[in-house]
C-alpha positions in Angstrom: 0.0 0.0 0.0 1.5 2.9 -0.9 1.5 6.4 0.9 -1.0 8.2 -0.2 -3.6 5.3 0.1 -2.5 4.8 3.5 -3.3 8.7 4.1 -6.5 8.3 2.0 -7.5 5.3 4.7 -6.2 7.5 8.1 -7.9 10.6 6.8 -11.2 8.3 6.7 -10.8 6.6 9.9 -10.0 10.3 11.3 -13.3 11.7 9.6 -15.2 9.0 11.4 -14.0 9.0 15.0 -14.7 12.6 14.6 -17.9 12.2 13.4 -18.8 9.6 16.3 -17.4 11.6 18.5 -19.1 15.1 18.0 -22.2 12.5 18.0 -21.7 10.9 21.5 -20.4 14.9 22.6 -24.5 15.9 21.3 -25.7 12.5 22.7 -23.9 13.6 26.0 -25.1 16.9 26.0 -28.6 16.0 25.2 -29.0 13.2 27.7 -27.7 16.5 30.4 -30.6 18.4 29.0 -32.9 15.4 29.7 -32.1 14.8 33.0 -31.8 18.0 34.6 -34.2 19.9 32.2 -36.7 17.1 30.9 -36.1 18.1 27.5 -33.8 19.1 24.9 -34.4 23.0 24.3 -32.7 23.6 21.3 -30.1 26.2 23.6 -27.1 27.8 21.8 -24.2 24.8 21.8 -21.7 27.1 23.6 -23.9 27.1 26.5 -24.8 23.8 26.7 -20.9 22.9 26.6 -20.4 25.3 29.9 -23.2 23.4 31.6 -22.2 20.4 30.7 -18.5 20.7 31.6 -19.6 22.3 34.8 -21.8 19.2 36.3 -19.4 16.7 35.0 -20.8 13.3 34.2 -18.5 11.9 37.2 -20.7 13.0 39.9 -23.9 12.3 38.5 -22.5 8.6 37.4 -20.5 8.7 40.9 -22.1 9.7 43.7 -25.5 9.2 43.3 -24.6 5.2 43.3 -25.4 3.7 46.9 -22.9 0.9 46.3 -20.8 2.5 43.6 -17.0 1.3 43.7 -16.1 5.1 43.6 -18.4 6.1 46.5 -16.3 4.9 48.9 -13.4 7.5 48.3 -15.9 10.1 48.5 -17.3 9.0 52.0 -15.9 10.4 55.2 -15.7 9.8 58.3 -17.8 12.3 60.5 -18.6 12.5 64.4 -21.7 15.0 63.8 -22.7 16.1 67.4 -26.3 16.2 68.2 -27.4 16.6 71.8 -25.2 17.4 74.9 -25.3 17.3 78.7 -23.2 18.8 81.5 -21.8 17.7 84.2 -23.5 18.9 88.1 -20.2 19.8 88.8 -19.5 21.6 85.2 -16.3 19.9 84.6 -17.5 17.4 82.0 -19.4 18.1 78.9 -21.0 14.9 77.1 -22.0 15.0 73.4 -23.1 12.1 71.2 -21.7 11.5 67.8 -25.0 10.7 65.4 -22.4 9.3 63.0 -19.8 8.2 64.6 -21.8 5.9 67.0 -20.5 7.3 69.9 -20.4 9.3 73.1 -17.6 11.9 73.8 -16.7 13.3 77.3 -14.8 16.0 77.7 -13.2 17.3 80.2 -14.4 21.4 79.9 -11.4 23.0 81.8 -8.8 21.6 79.1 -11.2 21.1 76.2 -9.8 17.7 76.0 -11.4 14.5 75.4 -11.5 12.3 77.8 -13.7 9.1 76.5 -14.9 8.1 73.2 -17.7 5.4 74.3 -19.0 3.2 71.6 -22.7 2.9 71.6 -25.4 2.3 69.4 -26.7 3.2 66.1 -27.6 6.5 65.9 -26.9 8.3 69.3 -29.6 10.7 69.7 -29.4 12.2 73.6 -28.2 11.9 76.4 -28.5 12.3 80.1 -26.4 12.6 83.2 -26.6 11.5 86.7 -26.1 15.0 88.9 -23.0 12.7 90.9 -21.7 12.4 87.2 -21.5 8.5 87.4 -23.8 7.7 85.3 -24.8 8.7 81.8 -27.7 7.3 79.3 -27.8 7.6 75.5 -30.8 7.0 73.4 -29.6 4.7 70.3 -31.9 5.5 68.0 -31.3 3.0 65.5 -30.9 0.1 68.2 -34.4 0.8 70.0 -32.2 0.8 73.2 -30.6 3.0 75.6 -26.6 2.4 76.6 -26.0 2.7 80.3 -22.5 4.2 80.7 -20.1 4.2 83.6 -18.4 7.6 83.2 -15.5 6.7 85.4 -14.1 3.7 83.3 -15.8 5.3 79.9 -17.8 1.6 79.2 -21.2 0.9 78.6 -22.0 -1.2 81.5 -25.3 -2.7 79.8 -28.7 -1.5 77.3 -32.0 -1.6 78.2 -34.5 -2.3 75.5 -37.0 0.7 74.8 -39.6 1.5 72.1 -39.0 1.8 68.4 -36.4 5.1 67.6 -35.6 6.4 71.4 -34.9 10.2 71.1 -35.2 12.1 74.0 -34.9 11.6 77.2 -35.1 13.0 81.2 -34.7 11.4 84.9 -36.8 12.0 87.3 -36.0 14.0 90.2 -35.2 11.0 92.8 -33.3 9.9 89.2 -35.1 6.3 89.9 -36.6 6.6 86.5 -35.5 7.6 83.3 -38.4 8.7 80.7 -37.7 8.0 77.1 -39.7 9.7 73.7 -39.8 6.6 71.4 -39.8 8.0 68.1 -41.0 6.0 65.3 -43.6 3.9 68.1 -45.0 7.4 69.2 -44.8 6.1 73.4 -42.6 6.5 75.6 -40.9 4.2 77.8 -40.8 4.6 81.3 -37.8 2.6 82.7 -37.1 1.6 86.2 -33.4 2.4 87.3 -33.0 0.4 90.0 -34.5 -3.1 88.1 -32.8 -1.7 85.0 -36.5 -2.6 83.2 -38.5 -0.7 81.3 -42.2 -0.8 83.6 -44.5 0.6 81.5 -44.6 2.1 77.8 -47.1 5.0 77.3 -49.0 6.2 74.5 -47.1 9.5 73.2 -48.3 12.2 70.3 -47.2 11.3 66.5 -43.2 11.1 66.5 -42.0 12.7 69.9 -38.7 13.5 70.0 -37.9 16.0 73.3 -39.5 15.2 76.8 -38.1 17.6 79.6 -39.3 17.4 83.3 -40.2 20.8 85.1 -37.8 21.6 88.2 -40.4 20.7 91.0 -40.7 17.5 89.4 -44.1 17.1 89.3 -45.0 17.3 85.1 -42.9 15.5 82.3 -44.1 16.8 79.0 -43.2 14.7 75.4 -43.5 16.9 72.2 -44.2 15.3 69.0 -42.6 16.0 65.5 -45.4 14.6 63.2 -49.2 16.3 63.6 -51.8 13.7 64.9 -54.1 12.2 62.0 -56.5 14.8 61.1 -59.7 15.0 59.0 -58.7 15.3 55.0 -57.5 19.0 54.4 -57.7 19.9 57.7 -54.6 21.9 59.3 -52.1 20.1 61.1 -52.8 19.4 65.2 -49.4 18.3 66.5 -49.9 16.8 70.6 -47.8 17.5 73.7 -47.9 14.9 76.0 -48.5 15.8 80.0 -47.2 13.0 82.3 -47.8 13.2 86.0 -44.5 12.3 87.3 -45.5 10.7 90.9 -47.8 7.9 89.5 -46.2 8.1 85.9 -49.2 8.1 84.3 -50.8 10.2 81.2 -52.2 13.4 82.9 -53.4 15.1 79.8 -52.8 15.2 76.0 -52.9 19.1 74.5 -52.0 20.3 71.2 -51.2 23.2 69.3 -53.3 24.0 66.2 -51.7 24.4 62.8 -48.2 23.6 63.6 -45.5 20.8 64.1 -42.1 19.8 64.3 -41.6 20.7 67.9 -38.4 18.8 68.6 -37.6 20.2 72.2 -39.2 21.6 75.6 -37.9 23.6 78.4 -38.6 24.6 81.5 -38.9 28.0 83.0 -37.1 27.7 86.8 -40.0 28.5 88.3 -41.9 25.2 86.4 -45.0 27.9 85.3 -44.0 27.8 81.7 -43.0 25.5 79.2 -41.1 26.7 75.8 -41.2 24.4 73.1 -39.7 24.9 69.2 -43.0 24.9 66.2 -42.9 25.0 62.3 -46.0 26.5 61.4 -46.7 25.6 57.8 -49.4 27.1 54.9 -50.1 23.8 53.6 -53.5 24.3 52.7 -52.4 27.4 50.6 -50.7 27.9 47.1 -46.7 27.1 47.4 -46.7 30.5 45.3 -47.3 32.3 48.7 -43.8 31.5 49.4 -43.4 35.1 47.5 -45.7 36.8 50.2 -43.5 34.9 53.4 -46.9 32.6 53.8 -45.2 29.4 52.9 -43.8 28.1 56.4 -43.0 30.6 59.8 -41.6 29.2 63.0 -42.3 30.6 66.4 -41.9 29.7 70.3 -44.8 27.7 71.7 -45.3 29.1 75.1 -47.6 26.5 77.6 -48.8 28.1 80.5 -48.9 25.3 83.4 -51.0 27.6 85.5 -53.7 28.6 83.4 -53.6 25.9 80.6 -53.4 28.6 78.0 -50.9 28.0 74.7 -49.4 30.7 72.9 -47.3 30.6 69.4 -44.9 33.6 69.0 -43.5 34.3 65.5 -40.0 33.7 65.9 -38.7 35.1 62.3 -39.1 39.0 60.9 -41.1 40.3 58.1 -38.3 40.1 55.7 -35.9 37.1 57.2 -37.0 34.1 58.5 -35.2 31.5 61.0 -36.0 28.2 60.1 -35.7 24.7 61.7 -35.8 25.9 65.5 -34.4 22.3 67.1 -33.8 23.3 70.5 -34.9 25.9 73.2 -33.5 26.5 76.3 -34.2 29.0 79.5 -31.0 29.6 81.5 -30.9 29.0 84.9 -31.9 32.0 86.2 -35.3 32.6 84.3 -33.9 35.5 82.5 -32.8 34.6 78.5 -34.1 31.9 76.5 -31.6 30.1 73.7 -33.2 28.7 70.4 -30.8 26.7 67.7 -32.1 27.8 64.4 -30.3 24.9 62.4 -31.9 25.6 59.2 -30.5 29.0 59.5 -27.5 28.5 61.3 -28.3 31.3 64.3 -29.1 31.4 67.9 -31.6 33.2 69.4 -31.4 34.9 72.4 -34.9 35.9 74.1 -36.0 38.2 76.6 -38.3 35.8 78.9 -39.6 38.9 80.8 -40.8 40.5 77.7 -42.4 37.0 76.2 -44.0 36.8 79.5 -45.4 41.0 78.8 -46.6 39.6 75.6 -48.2 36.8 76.7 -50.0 38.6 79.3 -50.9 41.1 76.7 -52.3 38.2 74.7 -54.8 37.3 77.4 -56.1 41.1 78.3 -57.3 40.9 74.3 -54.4 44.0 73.6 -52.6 41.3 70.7 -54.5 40.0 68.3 -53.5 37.2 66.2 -50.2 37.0 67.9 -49.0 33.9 65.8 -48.8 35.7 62.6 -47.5 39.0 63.6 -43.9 39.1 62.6 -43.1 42.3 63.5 -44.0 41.1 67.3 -40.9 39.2 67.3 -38.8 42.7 68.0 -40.2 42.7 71.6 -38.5 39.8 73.1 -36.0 38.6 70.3 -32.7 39.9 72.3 -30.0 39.1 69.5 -29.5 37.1 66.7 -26.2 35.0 66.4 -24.4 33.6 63.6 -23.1 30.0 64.7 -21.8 27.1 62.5 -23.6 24.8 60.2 -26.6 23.5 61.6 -26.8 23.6 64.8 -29.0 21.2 67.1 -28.3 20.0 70.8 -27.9 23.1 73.0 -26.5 22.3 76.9 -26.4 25.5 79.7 -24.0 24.7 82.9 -25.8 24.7 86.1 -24.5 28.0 86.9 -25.8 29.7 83.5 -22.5 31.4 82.3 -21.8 29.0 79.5 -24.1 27.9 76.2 -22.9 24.7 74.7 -24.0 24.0 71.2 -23.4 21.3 68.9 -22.8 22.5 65.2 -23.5 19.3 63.4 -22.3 19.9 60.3 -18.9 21.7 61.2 -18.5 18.9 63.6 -17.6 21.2 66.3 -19.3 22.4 69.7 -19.4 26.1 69.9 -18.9 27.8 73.4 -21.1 30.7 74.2 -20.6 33.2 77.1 -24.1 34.3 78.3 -23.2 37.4 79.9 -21.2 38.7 76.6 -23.1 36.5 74.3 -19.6 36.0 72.5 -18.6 33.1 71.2 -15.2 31.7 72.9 -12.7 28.9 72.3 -14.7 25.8 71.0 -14.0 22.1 71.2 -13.4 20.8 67.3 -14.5 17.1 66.7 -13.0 17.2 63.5 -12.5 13.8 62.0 -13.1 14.4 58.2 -12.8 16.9 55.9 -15.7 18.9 56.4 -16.0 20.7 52.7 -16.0 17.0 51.6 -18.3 17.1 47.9 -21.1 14.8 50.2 -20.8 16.7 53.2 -21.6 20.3 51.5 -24.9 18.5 50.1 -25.5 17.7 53.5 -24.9 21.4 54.5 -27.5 22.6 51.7 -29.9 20.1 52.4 -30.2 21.6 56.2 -29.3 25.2 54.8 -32.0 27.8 54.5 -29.9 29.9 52.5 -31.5 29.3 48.8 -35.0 29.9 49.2 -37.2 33.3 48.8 -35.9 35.2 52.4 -34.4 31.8 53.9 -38.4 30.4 54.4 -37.4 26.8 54.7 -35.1 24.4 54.0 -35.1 20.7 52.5 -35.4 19.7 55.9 -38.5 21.9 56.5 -40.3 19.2 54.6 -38.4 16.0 55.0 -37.5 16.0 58.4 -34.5 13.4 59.6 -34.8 13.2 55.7 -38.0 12.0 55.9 -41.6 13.4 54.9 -43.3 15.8 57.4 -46.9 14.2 56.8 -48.5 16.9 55.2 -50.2 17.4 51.7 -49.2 20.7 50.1 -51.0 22.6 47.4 -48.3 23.4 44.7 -50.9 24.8 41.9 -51.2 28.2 41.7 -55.5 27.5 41.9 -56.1 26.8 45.4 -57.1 22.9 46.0 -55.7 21.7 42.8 -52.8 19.2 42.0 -52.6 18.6 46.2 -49.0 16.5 46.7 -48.7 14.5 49.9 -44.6 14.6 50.8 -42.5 11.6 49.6 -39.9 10.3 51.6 -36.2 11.0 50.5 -34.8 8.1 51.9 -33.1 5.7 49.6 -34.1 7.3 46.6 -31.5 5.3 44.2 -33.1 3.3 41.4 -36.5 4.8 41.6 -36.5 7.8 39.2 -38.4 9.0 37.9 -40.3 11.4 40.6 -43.0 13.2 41.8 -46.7 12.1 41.7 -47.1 13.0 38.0 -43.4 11.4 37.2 -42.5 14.2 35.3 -39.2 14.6 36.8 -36.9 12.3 35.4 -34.0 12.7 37.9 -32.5 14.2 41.2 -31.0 16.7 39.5 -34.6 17.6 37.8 -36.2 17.6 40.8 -33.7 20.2 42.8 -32.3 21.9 40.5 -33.6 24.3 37.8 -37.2 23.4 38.6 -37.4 23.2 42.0 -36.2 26.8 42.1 -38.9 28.2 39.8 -41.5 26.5 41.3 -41.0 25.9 45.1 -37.8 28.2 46.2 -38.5 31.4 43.9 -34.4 32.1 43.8 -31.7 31.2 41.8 -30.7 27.7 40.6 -28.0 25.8 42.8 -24.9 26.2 41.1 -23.6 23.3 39.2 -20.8 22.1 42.1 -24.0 22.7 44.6 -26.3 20.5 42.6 -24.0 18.0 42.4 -23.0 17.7 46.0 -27.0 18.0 46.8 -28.2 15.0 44.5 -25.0 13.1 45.7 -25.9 13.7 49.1 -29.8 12.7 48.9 -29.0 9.7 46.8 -26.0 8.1 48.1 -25.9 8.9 52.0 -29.9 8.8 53.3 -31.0 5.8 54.5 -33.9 3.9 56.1 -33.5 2.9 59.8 -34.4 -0.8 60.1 -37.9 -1.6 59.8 -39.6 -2.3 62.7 -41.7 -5.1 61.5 -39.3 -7.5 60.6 -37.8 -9.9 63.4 -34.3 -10.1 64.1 -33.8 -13.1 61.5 -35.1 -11.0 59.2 -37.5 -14.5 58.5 -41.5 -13.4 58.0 -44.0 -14.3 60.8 -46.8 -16.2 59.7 -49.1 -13.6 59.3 -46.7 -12.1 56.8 -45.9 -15.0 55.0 -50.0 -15.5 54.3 -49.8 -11.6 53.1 -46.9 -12.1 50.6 -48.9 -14.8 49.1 -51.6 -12.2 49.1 -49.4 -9.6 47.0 -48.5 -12.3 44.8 -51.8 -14.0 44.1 -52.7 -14.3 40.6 -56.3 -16.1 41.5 -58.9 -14.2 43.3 -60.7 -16.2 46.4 -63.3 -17.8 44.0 -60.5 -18.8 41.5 -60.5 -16.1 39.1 -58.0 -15.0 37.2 -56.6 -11.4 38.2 -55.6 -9.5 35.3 -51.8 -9.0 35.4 -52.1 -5.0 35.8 -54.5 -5.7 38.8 -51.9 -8.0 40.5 -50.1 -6.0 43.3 -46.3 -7.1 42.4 -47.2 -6.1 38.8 -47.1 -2.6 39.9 -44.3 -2.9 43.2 -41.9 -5.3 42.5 -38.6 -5.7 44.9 -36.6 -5.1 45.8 -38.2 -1.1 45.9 -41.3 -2.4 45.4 -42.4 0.1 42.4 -42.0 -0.2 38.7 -41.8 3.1 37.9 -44.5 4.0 35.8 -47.4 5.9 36.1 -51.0 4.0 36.3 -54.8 5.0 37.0 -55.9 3.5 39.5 -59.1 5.7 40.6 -57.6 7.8 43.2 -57.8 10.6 40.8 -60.9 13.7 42.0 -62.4 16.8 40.0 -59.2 18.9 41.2 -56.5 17.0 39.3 -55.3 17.9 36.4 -54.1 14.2 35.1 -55.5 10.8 36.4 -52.3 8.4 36.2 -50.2 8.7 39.5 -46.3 7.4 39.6 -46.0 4.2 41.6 -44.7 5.1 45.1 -41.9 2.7 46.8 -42.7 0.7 49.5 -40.0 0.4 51.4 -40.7 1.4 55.1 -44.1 2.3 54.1 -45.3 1.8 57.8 -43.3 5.4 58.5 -45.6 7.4 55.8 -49.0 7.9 56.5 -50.8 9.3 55.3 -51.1 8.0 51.9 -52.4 8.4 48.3 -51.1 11.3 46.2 -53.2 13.7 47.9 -53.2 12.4 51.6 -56.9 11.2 51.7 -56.4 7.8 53.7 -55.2 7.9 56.7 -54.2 4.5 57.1 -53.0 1.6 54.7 -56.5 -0.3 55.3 -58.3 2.8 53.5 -56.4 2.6 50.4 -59.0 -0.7 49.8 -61.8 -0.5 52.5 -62.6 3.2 51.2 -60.9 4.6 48.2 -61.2 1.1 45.9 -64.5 0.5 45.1 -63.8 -0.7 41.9 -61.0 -2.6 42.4 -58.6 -0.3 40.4 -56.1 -0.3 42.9 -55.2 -3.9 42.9 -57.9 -6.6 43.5 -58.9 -6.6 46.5 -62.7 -6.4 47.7 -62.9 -10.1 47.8 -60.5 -10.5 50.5 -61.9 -11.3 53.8 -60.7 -8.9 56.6 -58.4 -11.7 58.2 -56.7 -11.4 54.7 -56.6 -7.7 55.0 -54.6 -7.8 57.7 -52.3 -10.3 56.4 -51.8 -8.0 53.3 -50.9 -5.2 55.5 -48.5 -7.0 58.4 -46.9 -8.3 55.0 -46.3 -4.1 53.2 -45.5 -3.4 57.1 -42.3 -5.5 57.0 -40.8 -4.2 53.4 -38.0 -2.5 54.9 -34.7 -1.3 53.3 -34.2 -2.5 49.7 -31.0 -4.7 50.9 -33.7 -6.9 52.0 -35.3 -7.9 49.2 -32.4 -7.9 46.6 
């Protein structure tokens, strides 16, 4: 072959990796455009390659893998500090570590740390005994609490508790320790002295804090999740009262349209009780997020004395503090201390002047206190900037030191009271902490991108969850209602969204989700791509609560899974294949991804086929449906499936019922069913 053939040939085979090249680069580019747009929009090419080259196809085809080979080198290792405790004697400072499975004690005149304990899964709080002997953590992923021997720094034995033990308080006598079982909504009363849990009692929906007022006589549990209310009603969220001498239910209150309180407090005197609310406008257009009517949070105020409850706006008219976690009144009645870890601040309250206002409230000279923001200027003393995310808040005895644990900067900030300065903090510092995960962890809890810092992702999805409600996002009032998804282990479900028309992650929070729900500007492309990594790849489910240690099925859920599988209706008929439940939620998620009709659609919808919701953990989400109409998993067939759209069902006897439903009860993580 001479030369110039052999030039002829190159030139060709030059010409044509080219030509596939520049095809896959447009294929590439396009395929962006689908995913993070849902379609291809014809933009100029030199933008597209800037967009493109900015996201990377790495991260997308990286980090959002749960089990992806590359993941691990992106993962790090973080203590996170939650809740914290202080010593009687204010020489120790105890914090657990919600990542690192573990309980620091430090000593607080060196800032040194002198135990890491070992503990469960997921610490959640902790307690001390005033001699400093003893400590208690809630593992909230065990369902147990570790009983600690400070001295030696070992856990000296667990006690079983309820399902997801949060918060919890000892008694004055400190011969019983109260626990707020999360995800079993009681709370276990244990016995100190037999090491037992005596009695278990029935709680709110979700109660995370439980304090106990200094003369000892109430212990109040408050409650994330609003109790089940009538179909479009406003949330109702329940404080339980607990007579502390014969440990038994006193009275169950609530607080009208609100939720999420996480913590209560005490004032000294034991005549009030603070406690942190989200109020949300769920019943109203998302587009009211441009008028500040989307979510507000405020101080719930419970008078012992009088019964009366109060909710004071806790944000301005123009900036907003969201995600109050904790709330704390120092020892001397004076200031009040509320972690804003959606907005990374601290409050600092006047209680003198919330106790003006509340008395105003009652003489009928403040109307319609809970929606005034400008109200918030009489008692709101100072606003300070802390660290990312702050939760856990601990005061020492003697009120001249805040403790705060900055969860996301891994670090516990130190706050003088009297200065309200920050001084030297104590740095648990493991891990990088501008890892690519951990800022998506940051923005996920960060106010910072929505219209005056509203709300953030975890406004909605608390503990990365779903907050129970049913939002109106239409701009019509009543129209298009969506009942919040869980975002935990979202991998291999795509697409999302009732109506499925957003393809990906990356669709869902990014160019979208800030025209319709946060009215700002787009994350930027390193953002986005820690954010999707972030919700993808790190949120999981805590173990399901149904399933037994084996992880074998009970008999009842053995006869349900035969149910879900049945192809042959109680009289022998055949089911249709679309009618059959697996056809619909096959494992291991338990959805096929596509959008059906199955009836549940009403007047106010503009489309009639739903996207399959995953299963997983389904026991965690009620209520159900797109729109939030049945309360409970029975009324998906006893009520809204008359016709036997959703799945064949209306021959089943109710024995089977309840087979079908301890059986959807068990499908926990998707590991399970691989």
């Amino acid at each position: 072959m001479n030369i110039s053939n052999t030039f002829i040939i190159l030139f060709i085979i030059g010409l044509l990796l080219f030509f596939m090249g520049y095809r896959g680069y447009r294929w590439s580019l396009d395929h962006y455009e689908y995913m993070t747009i849902g379609e291809v929009t014809g933009d100029i090419l030199n933008n597209r390659e800037a967009k493109i080259a900015a996201i990377k196809c790495m991260g997308c085809h990286t980090y959002t893998k749960r089990d992806g080979f590359f993941l691990q080198f992106a993962k790090k290792d973080y203590s996170s500090p939650y809740n914290l405790a202080v010593s009687a004697d204010q020489r120790k400072l105890f914090v657990t570590g919600q990542e690192s499975d573990a309980l620091y004690i430090y000593d607080l005149e060196t800032n040194q740390l002198l135990s890491k304990v070992p503990v469960g899964d997921h610490p959640h709080s902790v307690a001390v005994t005033r001699d400093g002997k003893k400590a208690y953590v809630t593992n909230q992923w065990s369902n147990n609490v570790s009983v600690i021997d400070v001295e030696s720094g070992l856990v000296e034995y667990t006690i079983p508790a309820g399902g997801g033990p949060a918060g919890l308080v000892l008694d004055q006598n400190e011969e019983y320790l109260y626990v707020a079982n999360t995800y079993t909504s009681n709370i276990s009363v244990i016995d100190l002295n037999r090491g037992t849990e005596t009695v278990r009692l029935r709680a709110g929906n979700y109660p995370t804090g439980i304090n106990i007022s200094p003369d000892g006589r109430n212990v109040l549990a408050v409650s994330q999740r609003s109790v089940l209310v009538e179909y479009r009603d406003p949330p109702k969220t329940e404080i339980t009262v607990i007579n502390a001498t014969n440990r038994r239910v006193q009275q169950r209150i609530h607080f009208e349209e609100a939720h999420i309180m996480e913590n209560v407090d005490f004032a000294p005197t034991s005549d009030l009780a603070f406690t942190t609310l989200v109020r949300p406008r769920n019943l109203v257009p998302a587009v009211q997020v441009e008028s500040g009517w989307m979510m507000t949070f405020a101080l719930g105020v419970i008078s012992l004395e009088t019964g009366n409850m109060y909710q004071l706006p806790l944000d301005e008219p123009n900036t907003f503090y969201a995600d109050p976690y904790n709330v704390l009144i120092s020892p001397d009645g004076k200031l009040a201390f509320i972690s804003h870890s959606g907005g990374d601040y601290i409050s600092v309250l006047d209680v003198d002047k919330v106790r003006d206002v509340i008395r105003e409230i009652d003489e009928g000279m403040i109307l319609n206190a809970e929606n005034d923001l400008m109200l918030s200027d009489r008692y709101i003393k100072k606003r300070i900037p802390s660290g990312s995310n702050p939760k856990g808040m601990a005061i020492s005895p003697d009120g001249n030191y805040l403790y705060i644990a900055e969860r996301l900067s891994d670090q516990i900030a130190v706050l003088n009271t009297s200065t309200l300065e920050f001084e030297q903090g104590i740095s648990l510092k493991g891990a990088d902490q501008y890892s690519l995960l951990r800022r998506g962890e940051q923005l996920f809890n960060h106010s910072g991108r929505t219209f005056q810092n509203q709300y953030s992702c975890y406004s909605c999805h608390p503990d990365n969850h779903e907050d129970g409600l049913t939002y109106d996002m239409d701009f019509y009032p009543g129209e298009d209602l969506s009942n919040v998804q869980t975002l935990r282990e979202l991998a291999g479900t795509s697409p999302f969204k009732w109506n499925g028309n957003n393809v990906s992650i990356y669709m869902q929070c990014g160019m979208r989700f800030s025209t319709f729900v946060t009215r700002t500007e787009a994350f930027s492309p390193y953002d986005l791509n820690a954010l999707v990594g972030y919700i993808t790849s790190q949120i999981s489910h805590p173990p399901n609560l149904y399933r037994t240690e084996t992880g074998e099925l009970t008999e009842a859920q053995r006869r349900g899974k035969e149910l879900f599988e049945r192809t042959r209706t109680n009289d022998g008929r055949v089911i249709a294949e679309r009618d059959r439940c697996i056809t619909c939620h096959p494992p291991p998620n338990f959805t096929d991804r596509l959008k059906h009709d199955v009836g549940t659609a009403t007047d106010r919808d503009n489309h009639t086929e739903f996207l399959t919701p995953h299963l997983n953990n389904i026991y965690e989400s009620p209520p159900f449906l797109h729109d939030g109409r049945a309360n409970t998993l029975e009324e998906l067939w006893t009520i809204y499936n008359d016709d036997d759209l959703h799945g064949v069902a209306n021959d089943m006897t109710k024995d089977q019922l309840n087979d079908l439903i301890e059986y959807l009860l068990s499908l926990g993580s998707a590991r399970y069913h691989k």
